[in-house]
mmCIF entry with sequence, helices, sheets and N, C-alpha, C, O atoms, coordinates in Angstrom:
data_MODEL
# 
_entry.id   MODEL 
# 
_entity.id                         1 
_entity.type                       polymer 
_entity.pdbx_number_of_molecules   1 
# 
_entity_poly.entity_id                      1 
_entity_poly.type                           'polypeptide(L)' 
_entity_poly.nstd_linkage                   no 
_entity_poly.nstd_monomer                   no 
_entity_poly.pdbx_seq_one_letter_code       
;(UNK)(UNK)(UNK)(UNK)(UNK)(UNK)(UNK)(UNK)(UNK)(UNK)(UNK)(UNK)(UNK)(UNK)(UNK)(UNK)
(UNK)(UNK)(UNK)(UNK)(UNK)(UNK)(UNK)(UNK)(UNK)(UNK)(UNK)(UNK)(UNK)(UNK)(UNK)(UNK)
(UNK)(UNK)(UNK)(UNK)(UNK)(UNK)(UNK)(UNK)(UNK)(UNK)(UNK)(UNK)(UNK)(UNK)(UNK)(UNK)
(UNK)
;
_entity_poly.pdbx_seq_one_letter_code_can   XXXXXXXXXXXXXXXXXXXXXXXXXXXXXXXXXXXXXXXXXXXXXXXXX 
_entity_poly.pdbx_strand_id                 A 
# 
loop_
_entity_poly_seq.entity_id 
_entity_poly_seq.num 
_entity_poly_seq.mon_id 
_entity_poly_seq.hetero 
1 1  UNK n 
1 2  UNK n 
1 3  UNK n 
1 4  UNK n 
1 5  UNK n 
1 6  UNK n 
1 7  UNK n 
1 8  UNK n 
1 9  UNK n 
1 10 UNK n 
1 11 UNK n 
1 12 UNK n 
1 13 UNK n 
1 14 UNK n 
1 15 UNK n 
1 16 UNK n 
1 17 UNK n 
1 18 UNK n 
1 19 UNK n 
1 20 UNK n 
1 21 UNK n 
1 22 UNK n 
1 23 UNK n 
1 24 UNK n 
1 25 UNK n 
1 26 UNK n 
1 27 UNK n 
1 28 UNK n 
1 29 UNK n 
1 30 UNK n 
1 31 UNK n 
1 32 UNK n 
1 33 UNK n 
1 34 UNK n 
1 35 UNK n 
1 36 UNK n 
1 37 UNK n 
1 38 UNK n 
1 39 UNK n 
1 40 UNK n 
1 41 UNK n 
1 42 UNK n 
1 43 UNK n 
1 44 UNK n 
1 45 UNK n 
1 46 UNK n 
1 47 UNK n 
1 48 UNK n 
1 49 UNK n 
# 
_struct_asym.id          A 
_struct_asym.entity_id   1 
# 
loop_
_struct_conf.conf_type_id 
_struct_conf.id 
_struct_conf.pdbx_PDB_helix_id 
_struct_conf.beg_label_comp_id 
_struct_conf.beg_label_asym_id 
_struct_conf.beg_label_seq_id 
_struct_conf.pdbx_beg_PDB_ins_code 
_struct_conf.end_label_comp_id 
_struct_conf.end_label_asym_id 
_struct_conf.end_label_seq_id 
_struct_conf.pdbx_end_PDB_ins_code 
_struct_conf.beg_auth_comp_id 
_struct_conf.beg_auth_asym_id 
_struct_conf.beg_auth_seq_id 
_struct_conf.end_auth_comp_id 
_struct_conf.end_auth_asym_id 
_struct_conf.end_auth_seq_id 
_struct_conf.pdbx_PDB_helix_class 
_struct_conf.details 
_struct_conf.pdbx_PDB_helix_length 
HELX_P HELX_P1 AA1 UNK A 3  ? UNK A 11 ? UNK A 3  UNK A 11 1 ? 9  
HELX_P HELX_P2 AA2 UNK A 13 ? UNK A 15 ? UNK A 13 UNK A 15 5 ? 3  
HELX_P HELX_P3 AA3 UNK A 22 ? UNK A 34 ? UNK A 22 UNK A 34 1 ? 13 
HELX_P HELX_P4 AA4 UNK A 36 ? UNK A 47 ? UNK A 36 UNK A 47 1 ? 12 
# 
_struct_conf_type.id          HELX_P 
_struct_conf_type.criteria    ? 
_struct_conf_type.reference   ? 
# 
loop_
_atom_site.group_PDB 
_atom_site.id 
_atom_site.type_symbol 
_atom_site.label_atom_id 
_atom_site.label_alt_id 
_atom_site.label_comp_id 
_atom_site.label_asym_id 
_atom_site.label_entity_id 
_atom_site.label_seq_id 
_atom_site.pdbx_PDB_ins_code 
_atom_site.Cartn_x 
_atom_site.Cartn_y 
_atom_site.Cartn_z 
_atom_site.occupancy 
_atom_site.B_iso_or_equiv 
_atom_site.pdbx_formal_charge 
_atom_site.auth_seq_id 
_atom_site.auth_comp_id 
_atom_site.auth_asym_id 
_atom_site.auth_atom_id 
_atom_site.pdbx_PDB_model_num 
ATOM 1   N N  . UNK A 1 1  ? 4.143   7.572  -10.348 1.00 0.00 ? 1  UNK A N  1 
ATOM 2   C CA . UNK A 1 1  ? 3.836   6.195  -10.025 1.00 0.00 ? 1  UNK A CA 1 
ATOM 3   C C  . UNK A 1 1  ? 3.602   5.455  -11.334 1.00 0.00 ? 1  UNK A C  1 
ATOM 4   O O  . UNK A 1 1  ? 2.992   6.050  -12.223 1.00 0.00 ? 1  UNK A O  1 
ATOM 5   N N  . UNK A 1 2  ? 4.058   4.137  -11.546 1.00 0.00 ? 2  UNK A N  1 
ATOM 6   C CA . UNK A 1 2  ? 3.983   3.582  -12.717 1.00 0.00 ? 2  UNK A CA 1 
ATOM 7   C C  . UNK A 1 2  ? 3.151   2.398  -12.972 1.00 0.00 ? 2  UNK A C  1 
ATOM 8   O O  . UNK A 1 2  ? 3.276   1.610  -12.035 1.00 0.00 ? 2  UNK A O  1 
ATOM 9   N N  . UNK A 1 3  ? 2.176   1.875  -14.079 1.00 0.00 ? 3  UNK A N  1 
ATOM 10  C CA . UNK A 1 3  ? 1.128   1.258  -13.633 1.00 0.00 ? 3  UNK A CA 1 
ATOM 11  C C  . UNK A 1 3  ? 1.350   0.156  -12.915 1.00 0.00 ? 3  UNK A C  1 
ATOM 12  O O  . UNK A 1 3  ? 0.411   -0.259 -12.235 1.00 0.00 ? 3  UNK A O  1 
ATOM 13  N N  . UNK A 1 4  ? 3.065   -0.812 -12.891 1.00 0.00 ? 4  UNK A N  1 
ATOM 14  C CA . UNK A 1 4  ? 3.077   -1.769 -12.646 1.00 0.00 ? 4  UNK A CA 1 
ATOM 15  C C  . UNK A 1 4  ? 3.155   -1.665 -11.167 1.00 0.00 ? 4  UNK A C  1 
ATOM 16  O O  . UNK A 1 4  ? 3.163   -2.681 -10.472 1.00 0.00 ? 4  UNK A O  1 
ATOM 17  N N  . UNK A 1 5  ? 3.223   -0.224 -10.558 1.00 0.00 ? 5  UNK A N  1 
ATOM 18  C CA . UNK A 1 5  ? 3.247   -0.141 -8.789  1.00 0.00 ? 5  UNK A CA 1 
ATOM 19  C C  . UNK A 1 5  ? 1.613   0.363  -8.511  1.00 0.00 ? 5  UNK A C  1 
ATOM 20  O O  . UNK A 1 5  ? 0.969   0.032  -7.515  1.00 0.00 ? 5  UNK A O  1 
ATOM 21  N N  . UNK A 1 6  ? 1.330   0.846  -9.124  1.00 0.00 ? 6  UNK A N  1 
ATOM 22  C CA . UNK A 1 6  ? -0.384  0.812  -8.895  1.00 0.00 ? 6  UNK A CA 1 
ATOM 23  C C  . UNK A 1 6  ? -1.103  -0.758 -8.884  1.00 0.00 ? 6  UNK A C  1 
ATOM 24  O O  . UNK A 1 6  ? -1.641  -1.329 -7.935  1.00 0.00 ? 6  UNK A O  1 
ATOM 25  N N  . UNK A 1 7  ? -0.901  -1.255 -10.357 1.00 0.00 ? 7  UNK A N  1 
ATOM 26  C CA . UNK A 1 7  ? -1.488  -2.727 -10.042 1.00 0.00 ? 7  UNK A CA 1 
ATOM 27  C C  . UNK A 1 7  ? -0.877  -3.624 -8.802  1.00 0.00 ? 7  UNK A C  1 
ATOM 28  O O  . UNK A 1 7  ? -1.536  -4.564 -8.357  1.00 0.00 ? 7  UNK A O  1 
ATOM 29  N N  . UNK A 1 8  ? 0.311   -3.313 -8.310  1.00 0.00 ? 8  UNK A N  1 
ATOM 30  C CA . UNK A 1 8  ? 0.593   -3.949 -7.097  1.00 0.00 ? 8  UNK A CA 1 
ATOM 31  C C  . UNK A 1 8  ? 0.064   -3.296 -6.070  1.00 0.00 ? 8  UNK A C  1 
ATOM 32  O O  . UNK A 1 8  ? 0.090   -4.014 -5.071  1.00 0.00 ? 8  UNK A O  1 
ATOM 33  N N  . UNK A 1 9  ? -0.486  -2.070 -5.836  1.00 0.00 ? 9  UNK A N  1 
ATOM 34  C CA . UNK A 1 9  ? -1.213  -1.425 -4.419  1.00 0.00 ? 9  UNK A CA 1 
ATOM 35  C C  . UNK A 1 9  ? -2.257  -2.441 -4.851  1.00 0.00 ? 9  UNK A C  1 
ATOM 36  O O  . UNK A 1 9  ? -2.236  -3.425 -4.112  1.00 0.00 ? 9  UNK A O  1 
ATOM 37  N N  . UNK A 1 10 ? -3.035  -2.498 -5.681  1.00 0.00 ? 10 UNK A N  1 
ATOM 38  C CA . UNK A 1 10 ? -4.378  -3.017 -5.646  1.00 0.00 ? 10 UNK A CA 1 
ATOM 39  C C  . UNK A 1 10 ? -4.307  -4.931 -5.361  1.00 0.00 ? 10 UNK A C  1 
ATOM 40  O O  . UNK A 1 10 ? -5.148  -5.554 -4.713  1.00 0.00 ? 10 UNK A O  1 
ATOM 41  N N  . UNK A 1 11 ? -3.328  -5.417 -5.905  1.00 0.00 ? 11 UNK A N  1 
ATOM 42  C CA . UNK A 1 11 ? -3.320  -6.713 -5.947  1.00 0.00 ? 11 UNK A CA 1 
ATOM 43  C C  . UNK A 1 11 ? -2.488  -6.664 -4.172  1.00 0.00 ? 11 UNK A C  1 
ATOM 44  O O  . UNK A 1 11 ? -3.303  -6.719 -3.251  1.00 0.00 ? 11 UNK A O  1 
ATOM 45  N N  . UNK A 1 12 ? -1.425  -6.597 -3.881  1.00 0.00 ? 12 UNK A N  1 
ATOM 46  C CA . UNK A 1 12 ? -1.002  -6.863 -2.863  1.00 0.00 ? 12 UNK A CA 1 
ATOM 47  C C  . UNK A 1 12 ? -0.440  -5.427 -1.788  1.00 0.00 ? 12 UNK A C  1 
ATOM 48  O O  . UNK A 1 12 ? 0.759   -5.238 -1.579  1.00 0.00 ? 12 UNK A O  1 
ATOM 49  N N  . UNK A 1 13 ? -1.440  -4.604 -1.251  1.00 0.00 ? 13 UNK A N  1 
ATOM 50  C CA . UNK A 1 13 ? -0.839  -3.539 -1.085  1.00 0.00 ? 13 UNK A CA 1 
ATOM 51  C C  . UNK A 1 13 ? 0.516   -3.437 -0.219  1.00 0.00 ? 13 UNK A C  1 
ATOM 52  O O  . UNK A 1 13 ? 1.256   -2.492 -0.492  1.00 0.00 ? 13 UNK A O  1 
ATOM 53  N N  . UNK A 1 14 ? 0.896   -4.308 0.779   1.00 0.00 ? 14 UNK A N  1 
ATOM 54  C CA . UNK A 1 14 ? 1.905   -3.808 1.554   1.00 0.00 ? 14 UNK A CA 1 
ATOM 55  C C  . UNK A 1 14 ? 3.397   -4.053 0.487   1.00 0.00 ? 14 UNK A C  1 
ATOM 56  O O  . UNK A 1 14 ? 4.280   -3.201 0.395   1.00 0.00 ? 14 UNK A O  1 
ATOM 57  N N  . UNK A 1 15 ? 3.410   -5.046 -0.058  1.00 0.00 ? 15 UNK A N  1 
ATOM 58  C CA . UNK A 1 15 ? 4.380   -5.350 -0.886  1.00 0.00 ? 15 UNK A CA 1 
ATOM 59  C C  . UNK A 1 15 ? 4.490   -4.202 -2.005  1.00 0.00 ? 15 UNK A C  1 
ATOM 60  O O  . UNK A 1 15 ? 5.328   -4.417 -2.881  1.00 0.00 ? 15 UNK A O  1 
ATOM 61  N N  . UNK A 1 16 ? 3.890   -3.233 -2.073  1.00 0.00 ? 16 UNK A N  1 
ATOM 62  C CA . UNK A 1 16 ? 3.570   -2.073 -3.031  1.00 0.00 ? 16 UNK A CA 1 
ATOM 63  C C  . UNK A 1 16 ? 4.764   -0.650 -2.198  1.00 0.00 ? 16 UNK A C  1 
ATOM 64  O O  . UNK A 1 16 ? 5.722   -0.024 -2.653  1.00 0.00 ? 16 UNK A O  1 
ATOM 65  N N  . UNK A 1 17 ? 4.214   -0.641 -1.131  1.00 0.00 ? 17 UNK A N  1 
ATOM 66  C CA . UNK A 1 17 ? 5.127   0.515  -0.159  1.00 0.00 ? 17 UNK A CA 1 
ATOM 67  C C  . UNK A 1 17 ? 6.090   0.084  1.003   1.00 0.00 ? 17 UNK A C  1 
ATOM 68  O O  . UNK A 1 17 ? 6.090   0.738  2.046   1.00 0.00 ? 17 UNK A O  1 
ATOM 69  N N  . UNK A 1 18 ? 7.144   -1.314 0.802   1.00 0.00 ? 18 UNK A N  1 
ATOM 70  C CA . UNK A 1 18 ? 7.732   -1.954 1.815   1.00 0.00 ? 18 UNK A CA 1 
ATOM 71  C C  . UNK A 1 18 ? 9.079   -1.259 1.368   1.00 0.00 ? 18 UNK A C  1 
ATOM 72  O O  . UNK A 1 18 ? 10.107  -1.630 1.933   1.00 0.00 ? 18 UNK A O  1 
ATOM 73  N N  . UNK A 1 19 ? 9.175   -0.001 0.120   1.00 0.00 ? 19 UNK A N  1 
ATOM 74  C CA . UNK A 1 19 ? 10.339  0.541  0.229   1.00 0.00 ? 19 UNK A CA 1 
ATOM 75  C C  . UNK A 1 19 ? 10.249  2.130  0.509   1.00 0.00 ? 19 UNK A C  1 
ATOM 76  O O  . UNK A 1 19 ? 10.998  3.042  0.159   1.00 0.00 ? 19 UNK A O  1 
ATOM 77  N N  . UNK A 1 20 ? 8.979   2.129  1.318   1.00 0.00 ? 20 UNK A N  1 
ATOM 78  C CA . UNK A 1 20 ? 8.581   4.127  1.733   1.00 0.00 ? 20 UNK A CA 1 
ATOM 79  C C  . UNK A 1 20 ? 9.122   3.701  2.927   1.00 0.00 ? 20 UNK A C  1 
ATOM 80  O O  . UNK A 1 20 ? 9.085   4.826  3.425   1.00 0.00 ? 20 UNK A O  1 
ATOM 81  N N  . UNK A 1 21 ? 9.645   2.951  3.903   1.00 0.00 ? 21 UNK A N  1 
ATOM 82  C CA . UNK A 1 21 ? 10.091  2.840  5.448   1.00 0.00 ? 21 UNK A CA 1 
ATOM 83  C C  . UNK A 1 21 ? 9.197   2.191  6.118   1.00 0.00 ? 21 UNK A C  1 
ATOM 84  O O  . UNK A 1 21 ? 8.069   2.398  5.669   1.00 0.00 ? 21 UNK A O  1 
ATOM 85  N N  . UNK A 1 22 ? 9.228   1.483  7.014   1.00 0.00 ? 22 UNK A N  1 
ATOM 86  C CA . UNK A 1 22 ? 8.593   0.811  8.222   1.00 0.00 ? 22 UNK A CA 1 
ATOM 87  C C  . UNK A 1 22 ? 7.484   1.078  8.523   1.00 0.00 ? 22 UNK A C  1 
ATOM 88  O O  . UNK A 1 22 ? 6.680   0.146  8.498   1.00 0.00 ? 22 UNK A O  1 
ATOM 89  N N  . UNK A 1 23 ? 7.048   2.308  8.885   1.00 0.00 ? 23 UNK A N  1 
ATOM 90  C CA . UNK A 1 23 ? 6.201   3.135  9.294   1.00 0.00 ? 23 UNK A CA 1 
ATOM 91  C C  . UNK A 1 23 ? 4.941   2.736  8.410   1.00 0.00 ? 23 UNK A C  1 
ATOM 92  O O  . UNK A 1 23 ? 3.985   1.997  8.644   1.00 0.00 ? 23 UNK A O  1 
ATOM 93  N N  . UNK A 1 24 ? 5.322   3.551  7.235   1.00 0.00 ? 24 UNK A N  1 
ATOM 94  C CA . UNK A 1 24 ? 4.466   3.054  6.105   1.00 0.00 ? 24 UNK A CA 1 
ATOM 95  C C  . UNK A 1 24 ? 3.724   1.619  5.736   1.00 0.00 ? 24 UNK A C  1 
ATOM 96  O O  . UNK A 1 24 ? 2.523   1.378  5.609   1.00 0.00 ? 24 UNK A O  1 
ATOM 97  N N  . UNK A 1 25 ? 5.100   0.588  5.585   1.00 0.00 ? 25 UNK A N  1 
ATOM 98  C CA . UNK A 1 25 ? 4.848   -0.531 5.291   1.00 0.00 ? 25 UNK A CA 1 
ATOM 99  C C  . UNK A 1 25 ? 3.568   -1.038 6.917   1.00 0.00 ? 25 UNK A C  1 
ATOM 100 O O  . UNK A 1 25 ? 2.387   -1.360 6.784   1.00 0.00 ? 25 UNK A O  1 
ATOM 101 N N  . UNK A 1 26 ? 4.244   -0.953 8.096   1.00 0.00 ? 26 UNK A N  1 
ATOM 102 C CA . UNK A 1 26 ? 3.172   -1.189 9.088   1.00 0.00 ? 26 UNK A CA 1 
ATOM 103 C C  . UNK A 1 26 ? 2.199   -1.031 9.022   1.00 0.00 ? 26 UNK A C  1 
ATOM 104 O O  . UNK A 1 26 ? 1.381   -1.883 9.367   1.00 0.00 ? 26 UNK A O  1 
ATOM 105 N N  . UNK A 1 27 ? 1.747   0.602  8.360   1.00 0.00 ? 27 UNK A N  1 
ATOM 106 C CA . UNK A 1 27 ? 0.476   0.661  8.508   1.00 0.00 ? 27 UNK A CA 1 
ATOM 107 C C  . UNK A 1 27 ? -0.635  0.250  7.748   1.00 0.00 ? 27 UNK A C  1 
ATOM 108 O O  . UNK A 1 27 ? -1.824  -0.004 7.939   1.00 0.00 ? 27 UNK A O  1 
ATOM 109 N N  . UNK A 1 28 ? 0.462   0.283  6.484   1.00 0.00 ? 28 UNK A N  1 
ATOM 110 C CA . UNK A 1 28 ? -0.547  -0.747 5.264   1.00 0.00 ? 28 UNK A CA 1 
ATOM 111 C C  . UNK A 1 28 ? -1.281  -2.428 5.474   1.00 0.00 ? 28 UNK A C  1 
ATOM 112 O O  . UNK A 1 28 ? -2.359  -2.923 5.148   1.00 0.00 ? 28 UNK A O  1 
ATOM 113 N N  . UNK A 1 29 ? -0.138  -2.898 6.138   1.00 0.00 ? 29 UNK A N  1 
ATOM 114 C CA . UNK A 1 29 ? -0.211  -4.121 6.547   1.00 0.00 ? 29 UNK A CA 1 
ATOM 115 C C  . UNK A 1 29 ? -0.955  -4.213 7.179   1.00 0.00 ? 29 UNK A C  1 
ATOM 116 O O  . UNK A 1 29 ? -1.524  -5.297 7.051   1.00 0.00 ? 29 UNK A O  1 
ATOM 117 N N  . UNK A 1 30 ? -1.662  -3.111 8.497   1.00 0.00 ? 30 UNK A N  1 
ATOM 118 C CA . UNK A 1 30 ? -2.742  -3.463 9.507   1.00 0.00 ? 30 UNK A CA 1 
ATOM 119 C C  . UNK A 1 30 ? -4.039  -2.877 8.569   1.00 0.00 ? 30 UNK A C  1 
ATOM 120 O O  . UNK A 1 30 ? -4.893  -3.763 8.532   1.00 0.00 ? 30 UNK A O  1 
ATOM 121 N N  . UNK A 1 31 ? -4.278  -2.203 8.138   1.00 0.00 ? 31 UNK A N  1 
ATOM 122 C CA . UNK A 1 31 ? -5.328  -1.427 7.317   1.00 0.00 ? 31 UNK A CA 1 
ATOM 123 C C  . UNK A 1 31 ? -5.545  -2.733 6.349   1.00 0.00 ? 31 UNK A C  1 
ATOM 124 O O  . UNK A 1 31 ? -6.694  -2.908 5.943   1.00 0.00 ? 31 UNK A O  1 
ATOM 125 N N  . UNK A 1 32 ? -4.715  -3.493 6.021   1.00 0.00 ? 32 UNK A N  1 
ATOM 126 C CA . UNK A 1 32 ? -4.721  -4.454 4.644   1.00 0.00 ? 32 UNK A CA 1 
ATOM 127 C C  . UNK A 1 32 ? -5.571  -5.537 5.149   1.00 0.00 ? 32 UNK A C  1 
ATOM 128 O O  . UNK A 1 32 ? -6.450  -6.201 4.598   1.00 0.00 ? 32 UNK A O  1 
ATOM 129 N N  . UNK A 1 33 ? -4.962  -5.551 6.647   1.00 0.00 ? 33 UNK A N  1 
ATOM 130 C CA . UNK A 1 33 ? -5.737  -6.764 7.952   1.00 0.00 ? 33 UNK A CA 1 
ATOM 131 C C  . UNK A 1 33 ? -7.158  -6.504 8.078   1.00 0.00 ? 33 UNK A C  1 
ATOM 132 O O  . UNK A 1 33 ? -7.994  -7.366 7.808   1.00 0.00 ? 33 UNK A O  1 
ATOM 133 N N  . UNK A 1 34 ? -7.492  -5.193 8.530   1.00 0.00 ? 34 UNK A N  1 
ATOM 134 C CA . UNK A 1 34 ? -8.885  -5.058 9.010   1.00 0.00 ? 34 UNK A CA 1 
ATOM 135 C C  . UNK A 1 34 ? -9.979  -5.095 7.703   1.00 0.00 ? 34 UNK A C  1 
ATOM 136 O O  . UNK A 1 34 ? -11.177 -5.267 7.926   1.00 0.00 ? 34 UNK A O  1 
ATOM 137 N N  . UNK A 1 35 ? -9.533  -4.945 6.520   1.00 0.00 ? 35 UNK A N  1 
ATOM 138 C CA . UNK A 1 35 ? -10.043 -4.539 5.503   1.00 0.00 ? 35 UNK A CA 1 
ATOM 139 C C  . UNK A 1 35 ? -9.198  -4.471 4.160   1.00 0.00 ? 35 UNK A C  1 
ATOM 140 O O  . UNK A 1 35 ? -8.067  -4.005 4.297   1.00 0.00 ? 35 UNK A O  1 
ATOM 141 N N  . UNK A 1 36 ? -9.617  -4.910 2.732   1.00 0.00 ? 36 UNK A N  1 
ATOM 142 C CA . UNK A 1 36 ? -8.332  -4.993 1.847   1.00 0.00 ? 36 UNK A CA 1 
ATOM 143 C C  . UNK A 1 36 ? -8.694  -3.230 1.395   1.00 0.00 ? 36 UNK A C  1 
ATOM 144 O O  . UNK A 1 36 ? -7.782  -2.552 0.920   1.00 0.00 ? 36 UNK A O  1 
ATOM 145 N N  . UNK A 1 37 ? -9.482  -2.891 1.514   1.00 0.00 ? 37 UNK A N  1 
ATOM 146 C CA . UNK A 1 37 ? -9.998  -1.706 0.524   1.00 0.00 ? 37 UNK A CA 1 
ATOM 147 C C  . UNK A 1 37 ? -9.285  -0.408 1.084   1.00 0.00 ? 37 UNK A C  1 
ATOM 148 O O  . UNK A 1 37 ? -8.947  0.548  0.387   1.00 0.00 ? 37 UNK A O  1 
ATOM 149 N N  . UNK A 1 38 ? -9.104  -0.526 2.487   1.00 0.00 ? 38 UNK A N  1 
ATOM 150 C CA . UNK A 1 38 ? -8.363  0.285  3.150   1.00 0.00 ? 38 UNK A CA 1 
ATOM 151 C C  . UNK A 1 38 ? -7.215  0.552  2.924   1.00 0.00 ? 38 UNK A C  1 
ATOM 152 O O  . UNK A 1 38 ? -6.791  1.704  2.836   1.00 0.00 ? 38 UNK A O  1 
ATOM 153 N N  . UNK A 1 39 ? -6.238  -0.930 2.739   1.00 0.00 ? 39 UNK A N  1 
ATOM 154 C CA . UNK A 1 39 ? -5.126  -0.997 2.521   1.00 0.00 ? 39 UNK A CA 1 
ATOM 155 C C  . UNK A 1 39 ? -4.510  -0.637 1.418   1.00 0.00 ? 39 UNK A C  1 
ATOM 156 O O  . UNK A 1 39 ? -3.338  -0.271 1.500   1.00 0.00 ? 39 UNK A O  1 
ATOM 157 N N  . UNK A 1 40 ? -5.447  -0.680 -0.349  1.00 0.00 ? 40 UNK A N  1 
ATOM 158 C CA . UNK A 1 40 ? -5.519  -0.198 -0.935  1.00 0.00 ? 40 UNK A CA 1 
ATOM 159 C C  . UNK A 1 40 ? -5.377  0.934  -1.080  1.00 0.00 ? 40 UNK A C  1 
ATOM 160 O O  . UNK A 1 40 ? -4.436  1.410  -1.715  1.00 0.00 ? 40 UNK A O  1 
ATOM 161 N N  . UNK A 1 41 ? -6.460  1.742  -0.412  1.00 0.00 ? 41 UNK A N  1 
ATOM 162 C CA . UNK A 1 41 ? -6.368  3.177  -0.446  1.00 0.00 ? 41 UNK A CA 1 
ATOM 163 C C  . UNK A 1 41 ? -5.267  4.012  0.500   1.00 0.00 ? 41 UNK A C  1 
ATOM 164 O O  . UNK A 1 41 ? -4.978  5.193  0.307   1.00 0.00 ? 41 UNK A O  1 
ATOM 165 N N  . UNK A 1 42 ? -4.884  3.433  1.229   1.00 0.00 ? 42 UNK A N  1 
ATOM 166 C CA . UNK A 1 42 ? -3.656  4.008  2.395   1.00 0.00 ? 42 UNK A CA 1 
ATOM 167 C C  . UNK A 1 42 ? -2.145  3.965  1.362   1.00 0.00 ? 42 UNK A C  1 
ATOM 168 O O  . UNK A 1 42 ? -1.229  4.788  1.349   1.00 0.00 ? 42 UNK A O  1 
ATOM 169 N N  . UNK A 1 43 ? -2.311  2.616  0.495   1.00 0.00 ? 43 UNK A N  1 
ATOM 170 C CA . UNK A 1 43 ? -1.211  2.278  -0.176  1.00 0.00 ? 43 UNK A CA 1 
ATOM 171 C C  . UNK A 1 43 ? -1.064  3.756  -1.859  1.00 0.00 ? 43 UNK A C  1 
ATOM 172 O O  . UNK A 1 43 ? -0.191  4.483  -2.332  1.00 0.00 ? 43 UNK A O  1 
ATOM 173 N N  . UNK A 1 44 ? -2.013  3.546  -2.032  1.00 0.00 ? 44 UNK A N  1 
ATOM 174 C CA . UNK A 1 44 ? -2.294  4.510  -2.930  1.00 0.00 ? 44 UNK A CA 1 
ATOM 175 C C  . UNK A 1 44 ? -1.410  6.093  -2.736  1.00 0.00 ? 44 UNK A C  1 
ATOM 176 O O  . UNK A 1 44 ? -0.560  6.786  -3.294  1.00 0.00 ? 44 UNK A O  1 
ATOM 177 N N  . UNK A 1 45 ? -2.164  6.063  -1.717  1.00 0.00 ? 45 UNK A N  1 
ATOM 178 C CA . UNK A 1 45 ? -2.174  7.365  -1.011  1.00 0.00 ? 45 UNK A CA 1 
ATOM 179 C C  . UNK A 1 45 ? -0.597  7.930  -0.667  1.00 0.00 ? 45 UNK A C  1 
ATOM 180 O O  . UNK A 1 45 ? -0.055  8.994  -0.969  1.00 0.00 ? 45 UNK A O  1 
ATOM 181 N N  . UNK A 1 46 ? -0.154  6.871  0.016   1.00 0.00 ? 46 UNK A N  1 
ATOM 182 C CA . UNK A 1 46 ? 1.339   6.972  0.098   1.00 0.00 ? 46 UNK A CA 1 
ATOM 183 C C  . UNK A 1 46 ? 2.221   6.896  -1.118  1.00 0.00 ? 46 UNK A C  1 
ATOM 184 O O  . UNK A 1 46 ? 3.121   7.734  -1.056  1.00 0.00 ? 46 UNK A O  1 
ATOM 185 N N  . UNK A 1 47 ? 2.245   6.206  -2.132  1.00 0.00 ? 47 UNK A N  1 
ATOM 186 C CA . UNK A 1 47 ? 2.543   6.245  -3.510  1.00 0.00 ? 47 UNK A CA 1 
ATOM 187 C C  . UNK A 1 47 ? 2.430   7.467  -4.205  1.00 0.00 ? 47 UNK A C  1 
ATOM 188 O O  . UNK A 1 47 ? 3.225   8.041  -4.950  1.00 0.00 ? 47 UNK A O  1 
ATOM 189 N N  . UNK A 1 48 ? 1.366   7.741  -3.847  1.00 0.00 ? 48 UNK A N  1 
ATOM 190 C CA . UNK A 1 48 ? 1.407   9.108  -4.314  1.00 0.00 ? 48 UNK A CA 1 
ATOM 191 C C  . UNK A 1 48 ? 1.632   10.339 -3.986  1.00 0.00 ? 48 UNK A C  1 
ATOM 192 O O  . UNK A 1 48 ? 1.106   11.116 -4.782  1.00 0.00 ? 48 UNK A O  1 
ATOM 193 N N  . UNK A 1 49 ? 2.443   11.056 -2.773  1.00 0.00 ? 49 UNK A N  1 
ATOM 194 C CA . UNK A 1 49 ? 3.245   12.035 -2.365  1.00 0.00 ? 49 UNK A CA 1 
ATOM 195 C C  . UNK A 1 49 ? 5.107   11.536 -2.906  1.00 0.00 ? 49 UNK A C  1 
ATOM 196 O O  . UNK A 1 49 ? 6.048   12.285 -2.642  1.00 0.00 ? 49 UNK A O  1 
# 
């Protein structure tokens, strides 16, 4: 992962994993909704496998 896709999980997470598939991008987007910190960390998380 390269810092300029890390600083995008943290600044805008779904726009960070809208090229891991649908799935992904969805779930960031609702996690990003209920909470940014979540979305963050879900985005992370996926970035990094």
């Amino acid at each position: 992962m390269s810092f300029g896709r890390a600083l995008l999980c943290i600044l805008f997470p779904p726009l960070a994993v809208i090229d891991q598939g649908c799935g992904s991008f969805l779930l960031v987007c609702l996690l990003t909704l209920v909470g940014w910190i979540p979305g963050v960390i879900a985005a992370l998380i996926i970035l990094k496998k």
